[in-house]
MITI-724021 format. One line per 4 residues: number of its first residue (from 1); their letters; for each residue x, y, z of C-alpha. Coordinates in steps of 0.1 Angstrom, whole numbers, plus 5000, padded with zeros to 4 digits. Example, Ala and Ser with C-alpha at 12.3 -4.5 7.8 and 13.67 -1.06 7.14 Angstrom:
2
1 = AS = 5123:4955:5078  5137:4989:5071
// end
This chain:
488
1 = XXXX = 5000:5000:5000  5012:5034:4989  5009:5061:5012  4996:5092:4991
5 = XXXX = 5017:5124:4992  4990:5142:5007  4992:5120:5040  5029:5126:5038
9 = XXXX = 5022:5162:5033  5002:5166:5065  5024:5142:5086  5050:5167:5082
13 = XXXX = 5032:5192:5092  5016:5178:5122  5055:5168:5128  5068:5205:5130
17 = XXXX = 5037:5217:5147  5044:5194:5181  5084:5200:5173  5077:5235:5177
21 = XXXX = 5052:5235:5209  5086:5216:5220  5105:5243:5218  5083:5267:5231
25 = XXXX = 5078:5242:5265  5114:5244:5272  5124:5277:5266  5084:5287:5285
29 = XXXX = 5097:5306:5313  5113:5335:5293  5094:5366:5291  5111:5397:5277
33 = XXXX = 5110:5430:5295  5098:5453:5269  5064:5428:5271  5061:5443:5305
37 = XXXX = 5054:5477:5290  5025:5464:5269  5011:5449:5297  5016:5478:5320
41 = XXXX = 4996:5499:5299  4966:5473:5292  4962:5470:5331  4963:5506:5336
45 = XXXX = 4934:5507:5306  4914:5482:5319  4914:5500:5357  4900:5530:5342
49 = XXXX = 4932:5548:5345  4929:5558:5304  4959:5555:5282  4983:5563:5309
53 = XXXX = 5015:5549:5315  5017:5560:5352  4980:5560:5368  4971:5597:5373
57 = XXXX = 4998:5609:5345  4998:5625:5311  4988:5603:5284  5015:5586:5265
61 = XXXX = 5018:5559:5235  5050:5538:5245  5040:5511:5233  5041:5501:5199
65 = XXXX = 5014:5472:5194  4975:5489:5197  4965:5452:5193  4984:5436:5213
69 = XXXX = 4975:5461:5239  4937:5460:5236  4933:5420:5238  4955:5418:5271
73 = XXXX = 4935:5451:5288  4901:5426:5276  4920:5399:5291  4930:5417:5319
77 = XXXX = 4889:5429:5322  4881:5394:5320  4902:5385:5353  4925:5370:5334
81 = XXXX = 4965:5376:5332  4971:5401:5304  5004:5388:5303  4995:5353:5295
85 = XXXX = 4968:5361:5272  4997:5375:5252  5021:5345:5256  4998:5322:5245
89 = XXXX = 4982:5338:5211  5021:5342:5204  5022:5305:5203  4993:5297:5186
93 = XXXX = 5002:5325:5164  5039:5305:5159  5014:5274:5149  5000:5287:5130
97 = XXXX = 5026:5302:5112  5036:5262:5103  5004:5252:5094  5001:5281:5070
101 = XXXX = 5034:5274:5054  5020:5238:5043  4982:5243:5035  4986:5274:5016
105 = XXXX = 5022:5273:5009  5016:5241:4988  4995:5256:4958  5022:5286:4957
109 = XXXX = 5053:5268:4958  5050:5230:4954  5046:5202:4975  5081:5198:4982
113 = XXXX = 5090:5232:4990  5061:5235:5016  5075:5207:5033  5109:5220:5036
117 = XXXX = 5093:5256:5042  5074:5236:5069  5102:5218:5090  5124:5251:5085
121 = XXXX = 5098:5267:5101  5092:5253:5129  5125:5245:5136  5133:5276:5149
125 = XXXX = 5142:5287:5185  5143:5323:5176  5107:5322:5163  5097:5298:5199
129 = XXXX = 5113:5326:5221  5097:5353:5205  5067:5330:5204  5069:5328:5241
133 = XXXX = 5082:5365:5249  5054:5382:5254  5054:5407:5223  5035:5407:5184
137 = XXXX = 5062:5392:5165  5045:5359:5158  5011:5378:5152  5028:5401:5125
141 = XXXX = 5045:5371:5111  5011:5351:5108  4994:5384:5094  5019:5391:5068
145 = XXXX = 5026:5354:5060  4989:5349:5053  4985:5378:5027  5017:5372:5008
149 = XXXX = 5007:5338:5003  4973:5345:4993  4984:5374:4967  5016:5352:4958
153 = XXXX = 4983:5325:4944  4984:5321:4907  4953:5336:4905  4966:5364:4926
157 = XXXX = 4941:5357:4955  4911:5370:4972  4918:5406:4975  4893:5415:4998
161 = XXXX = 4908:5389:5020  4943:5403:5016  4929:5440:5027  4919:5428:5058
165 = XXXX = 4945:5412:5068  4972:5440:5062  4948:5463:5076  4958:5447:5106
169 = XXXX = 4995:5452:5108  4991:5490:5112  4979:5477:5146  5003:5455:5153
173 = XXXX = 5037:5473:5147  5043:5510:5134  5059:5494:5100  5027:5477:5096
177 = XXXX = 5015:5505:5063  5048:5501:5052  5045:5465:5049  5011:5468:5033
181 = XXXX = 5019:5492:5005  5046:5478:4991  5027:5446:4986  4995:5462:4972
185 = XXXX = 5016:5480:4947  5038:5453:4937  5009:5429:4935  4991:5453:4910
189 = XXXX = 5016:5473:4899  5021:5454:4863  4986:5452:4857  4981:5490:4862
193 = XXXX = 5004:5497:4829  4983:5470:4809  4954:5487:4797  4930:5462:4793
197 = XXXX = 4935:5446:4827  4938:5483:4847  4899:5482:4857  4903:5448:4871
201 = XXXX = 4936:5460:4889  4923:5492:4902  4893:5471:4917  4916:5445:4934
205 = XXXX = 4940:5476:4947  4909:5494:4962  4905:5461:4984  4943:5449:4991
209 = XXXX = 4958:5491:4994  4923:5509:5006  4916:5489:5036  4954:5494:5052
213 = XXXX = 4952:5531:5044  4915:5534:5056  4928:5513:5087  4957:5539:5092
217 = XXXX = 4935:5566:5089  4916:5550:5122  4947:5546:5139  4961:5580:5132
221 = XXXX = 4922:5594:5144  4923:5579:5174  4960:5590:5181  4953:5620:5174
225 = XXXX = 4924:5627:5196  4939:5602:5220  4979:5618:5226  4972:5645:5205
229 = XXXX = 5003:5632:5178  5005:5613:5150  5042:5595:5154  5044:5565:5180
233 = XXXX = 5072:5572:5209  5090:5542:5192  5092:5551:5161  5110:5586:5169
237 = XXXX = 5132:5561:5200  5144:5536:5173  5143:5555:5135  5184:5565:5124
241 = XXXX = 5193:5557:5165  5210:5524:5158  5241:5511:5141  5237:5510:5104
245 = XXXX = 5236:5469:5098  5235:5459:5135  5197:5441:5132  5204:5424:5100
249 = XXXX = 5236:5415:5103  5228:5396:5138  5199:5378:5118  5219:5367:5090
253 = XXXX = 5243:5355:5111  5216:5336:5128  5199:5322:5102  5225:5320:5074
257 = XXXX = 5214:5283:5055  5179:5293:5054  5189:5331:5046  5212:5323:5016
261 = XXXX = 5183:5295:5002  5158:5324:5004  5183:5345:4985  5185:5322:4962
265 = XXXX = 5149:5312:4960  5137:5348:4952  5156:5343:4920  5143:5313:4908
269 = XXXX = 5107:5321:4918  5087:5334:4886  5055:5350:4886  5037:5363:4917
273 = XXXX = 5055:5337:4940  5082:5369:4937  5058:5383:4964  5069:5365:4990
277 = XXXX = 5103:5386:4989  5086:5419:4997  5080:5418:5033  5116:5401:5038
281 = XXXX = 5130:5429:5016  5112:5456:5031  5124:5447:5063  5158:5446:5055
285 = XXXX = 5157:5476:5042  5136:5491:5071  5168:5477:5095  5190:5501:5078
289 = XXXX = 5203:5520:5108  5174:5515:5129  5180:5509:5166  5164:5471:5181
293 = XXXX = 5162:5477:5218  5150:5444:5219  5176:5426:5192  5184:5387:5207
297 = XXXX = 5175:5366:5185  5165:5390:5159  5132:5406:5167  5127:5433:5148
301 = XXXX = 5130:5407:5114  5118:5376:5131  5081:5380:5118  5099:5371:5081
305 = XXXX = 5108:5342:5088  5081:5320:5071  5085:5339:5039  5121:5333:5039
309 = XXXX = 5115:5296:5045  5092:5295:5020  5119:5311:4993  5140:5286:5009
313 = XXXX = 5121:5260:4999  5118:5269:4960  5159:5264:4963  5156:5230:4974
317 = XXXX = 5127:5221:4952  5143:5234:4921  5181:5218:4933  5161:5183:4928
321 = XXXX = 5138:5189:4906  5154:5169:4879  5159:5140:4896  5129:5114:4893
325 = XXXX = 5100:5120:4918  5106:5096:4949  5143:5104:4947  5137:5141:4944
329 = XXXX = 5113:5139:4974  5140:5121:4997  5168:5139:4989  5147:5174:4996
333 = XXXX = 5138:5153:5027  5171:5147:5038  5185:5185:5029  5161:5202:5046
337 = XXXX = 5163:5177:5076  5200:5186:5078  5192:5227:5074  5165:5221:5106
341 = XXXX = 5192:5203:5125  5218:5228:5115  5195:5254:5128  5186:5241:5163
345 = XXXX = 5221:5228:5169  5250:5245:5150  5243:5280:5141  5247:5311:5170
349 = XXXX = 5207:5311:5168  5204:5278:5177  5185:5256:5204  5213:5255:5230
353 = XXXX = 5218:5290:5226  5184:5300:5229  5183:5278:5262  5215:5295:5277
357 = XXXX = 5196:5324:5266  5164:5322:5287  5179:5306:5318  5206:5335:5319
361 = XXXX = 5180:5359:5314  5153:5347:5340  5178:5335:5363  5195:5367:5364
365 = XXXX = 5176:5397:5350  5143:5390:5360  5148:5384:5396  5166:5416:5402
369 = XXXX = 5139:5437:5385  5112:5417:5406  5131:5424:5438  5136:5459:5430
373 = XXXX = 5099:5463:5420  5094:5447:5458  5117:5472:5474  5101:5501:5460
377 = XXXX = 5067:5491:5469  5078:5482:5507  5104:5504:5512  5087:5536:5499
381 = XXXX = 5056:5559:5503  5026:5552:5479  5033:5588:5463  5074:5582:5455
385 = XXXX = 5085:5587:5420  5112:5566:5405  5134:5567:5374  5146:5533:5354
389 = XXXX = 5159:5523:5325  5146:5489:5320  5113:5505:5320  5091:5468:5324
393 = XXXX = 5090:5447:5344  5098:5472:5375  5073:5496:5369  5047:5471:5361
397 = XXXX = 5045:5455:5397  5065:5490:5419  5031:5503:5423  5047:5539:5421
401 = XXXX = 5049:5566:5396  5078:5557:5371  5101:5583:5349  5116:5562:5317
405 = XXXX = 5149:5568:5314  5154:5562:5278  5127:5581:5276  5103:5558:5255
409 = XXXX = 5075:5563:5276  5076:5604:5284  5055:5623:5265  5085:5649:5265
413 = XXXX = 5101:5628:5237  5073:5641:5212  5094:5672:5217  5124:5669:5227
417 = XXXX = 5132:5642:5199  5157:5611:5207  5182:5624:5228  5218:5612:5237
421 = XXXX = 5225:5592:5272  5237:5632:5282  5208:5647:5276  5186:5620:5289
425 = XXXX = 5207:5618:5321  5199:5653:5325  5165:5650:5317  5163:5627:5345
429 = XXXX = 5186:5642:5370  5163:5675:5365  5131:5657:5375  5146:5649:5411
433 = XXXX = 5128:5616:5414  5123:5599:5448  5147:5569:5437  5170:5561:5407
437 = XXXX = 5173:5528:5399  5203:5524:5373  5216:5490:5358  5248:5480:5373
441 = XXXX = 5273:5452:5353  5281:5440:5392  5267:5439:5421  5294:5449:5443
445 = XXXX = 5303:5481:5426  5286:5503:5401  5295:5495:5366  5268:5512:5344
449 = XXXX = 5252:5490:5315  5240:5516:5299  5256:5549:5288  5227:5568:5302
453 = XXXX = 5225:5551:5339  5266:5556:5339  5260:5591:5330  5232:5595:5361
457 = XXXX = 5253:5578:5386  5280:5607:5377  5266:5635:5379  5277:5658:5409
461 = XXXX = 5234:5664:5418  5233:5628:5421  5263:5620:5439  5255:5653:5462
465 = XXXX = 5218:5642:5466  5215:5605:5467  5225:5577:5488  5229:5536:5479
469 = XXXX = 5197:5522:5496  5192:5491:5482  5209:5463:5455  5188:5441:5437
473 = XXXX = 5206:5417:5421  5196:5377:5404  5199:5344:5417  5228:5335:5400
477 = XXXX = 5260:5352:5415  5282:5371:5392  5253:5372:5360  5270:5405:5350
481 = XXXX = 5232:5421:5363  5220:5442:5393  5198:5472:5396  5217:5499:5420
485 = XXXX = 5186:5517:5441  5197:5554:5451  5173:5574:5474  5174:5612:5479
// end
């Protein structure tokens, strides 16, 4: 009895779905910091408080995920942890990510390539920490996955299908227009100059480019009459603050099998499977210079990765493609095995690392910033004020009014710009907060991890004004982590 590809075909991807719910249970205790500002202001929305970072303050847009933000303040409503909520549609998101790959990926690109697309997929413990962090990186990557594939159809999809789903990335990160435009216009863009097909086109770009912009239009309303701006606090954080190739390079380096097959792949594909290079390209491009205060394990261009797995995939189905069909099928098997072991083995983004990773990081990080959060709500009046850096988990649970050092979540930013670790230092020192909490390299003498806490601790005001009160440091001696509480 032969077993029909189709049964093979789901078997794989029934496969890389529990692989990847594997690797999600063992890295399942990390959660990032910056997921600790979403949630932060969700619980705040939910109490009543408005669209406050600190309860009582001026209103402020820190965050850069509207979404994400909304279903954990329902959650949150609900009685329900908004954190959680958010862990867990990022790993059904990350599911569904693999299951997409297959079902849809199979009319776009071939069997074979879906399969390899498939494992590649889900064998990835960048995309399981990120699935497990706390943040929209797998929602984006399900969102933008699910409309390339669709336009990349022969038929060039359902557009009113595609509309809706990129007019949900404006409301999932502030690329998300960005994203949407430059696949509505390279979708349609050929057919526009053909005269007899422009009606048809102009139709299909009113549904795939009008509901994004409509969408933005929302978002920007309610901004608007919301914080009274129309740029995100991010955006003007993170836009030309970075190293120029600091965010891809770390990717590449990451990812580099599957990265030079998708290279690869988006020149053999023909036709509108070329669409699955936008986003990827975009995104690239987008990195240029842009600062990831969030970079391990790639972030900011994690939500590509299906797409480039997918390109991937057209390499190794056209590398075999001449051989005859059962060969072709194992041999793709095999390579594409070896590129999934590669991945969670060998390379710097791999599953060891990624473990290391989350056990340093919640072993180390996240107990100092939970005791400091536990000293400043025992140790301190109800009405102190406080400054940090690592502005997430420790305002989150401090229970006290919270100055951002970097500055993300001030409304002062909107105009006063992205300053340097100077001018946010002073910013800070000028605000005379109750307590400064600065990031130490050590825990038995200040060694500032950023430029800006190093910068605070040296000031003359501070050194005049301030005493050490407290040191909050992780479970795990010498972690190269401690948070350095200064009272006034």
């Amino acid at each position: 009895m032969t077993i029909s590809s189709r049964v093979v075909g789901r078997g794989v991807m029934l496969l890389s779905c529990v692989a990847f719910l594997a690797l999600c249970w063992r890295i399942r205790t990390f959660v990032t910091d910056d997921a600790w500002i979403s949630v932060r202001y969700a619980e705040n929305l939910a109490a009543g408080h408005g669209f406050v970072w600190n309860p009582g303050g001026e209103r402020v847009e820190g965050f850069s995920n509207p979404l994400l933000v909304y279903v954990e303040a329902a959650a949150h409503l609900a009685g329900w942890s908004a954190l959680s909520a958010a862990r867990v549609l990022g790993v059904l998101a990350g599911v569904g990510c693999v299951v997409l790959v297959y079902l849809r990926g199979r009319e776009v690109v071939g069997e074979v390539a879906a399969r390899a697309a498939t494992v590649l997929t889900a064998f990835c413990p960048p995309l399981a920490v990120w699935a497990v962090g706390g943040l929209e990186t797998t929602l984006t990557a399900l969102v933008v996955t699910a409309a390339s594939l669709e336009l990349a159809r022969p038929t060039g999809g359902r557009p009113w299908l595609v509309g809706a789903l990129l007019a949900l990335l404006p409301w999932l990160r502030p690329e998300g227009l960005v994203l949407a435009f430059s696949l509505a216009v390279l979708s349609e863009g050929r057919a526009l100059l053909d005269r007899a097909g422009r009606r048809g086109a102009l139709r299909r770009l009113a549904w795939v480019g009008g509901l994004p912009v409509a969408s933005q239009v929302a978002l920007e309303a309610l901004r608007l009459g919301v914080y009274g701006h129309l740029v995100p606090n991010s955006v003007i954080y993170k836009s030309g603050t970075g190293g120029l190739l600091d965010v891809a390079a770390r990717f590449v380096a990451q990812g580099a099998p599957v990265v030079v097959l998708a290279a690869a792949g988006a020149v053999l594909a023909t036709g509108r499977r070329r669409l699955l290079a936008v986003v990827p390209a975009v995104y690239l491009l987008g990195s240029v210079g842009t600062l990831n205060s969030v970079n391990a394990f790639s972030r900011f261009l994690m939500p590509t990765w299906p797409l480039l797995t997918l390109l991937a995939g057209v390499t190794v189905a056209g590398f075999f493609a001449a051989a005859p069909a059962r060969r072709a099928s194992l041999a793709a098997g095999l390579a594409v095995v070896s590129c999934a072991a590669l991945a969670v083995r060998a390379l710097p983004g791999n599953i060891v690392a990624a473990d290391r990773y989350e056990r340093s990081y919640m072993s180390c990080r996240a107990p100092a910033r939970e005791d400091a959060a536990r000293w400043l709500r025992t140790s301190t009046p109800s009405d102190a004020v406080f400054s940090v850096s690592d502005a997430g988990l420790v305002p989150a649970r401090a229970d006290r009014t919270a100055i951002d050092q970097f500055m993300l979540n001030e409304p002062a930013i909107q105009e006063r710009g992205p300053l340097t670790a100077a001018g946010r230092a002073a910013f800070v020192v000028d605000r005379r907060p109750d307590v400064l909490v600065l990031a130490s390299r050590s825990a038995t003498e200040f060694r500032g991890v950023y430029g800006t806490d190093a910068r605070i601790y040296a000031s003359p005001q501070v050194r005049s004004a301030y005493r050490l009160s407290h040191i909050a440091a992780g479970a795990r001696p010498g972690c190269g982590y401690a948070l350095f509480l200064l009272t006034r």
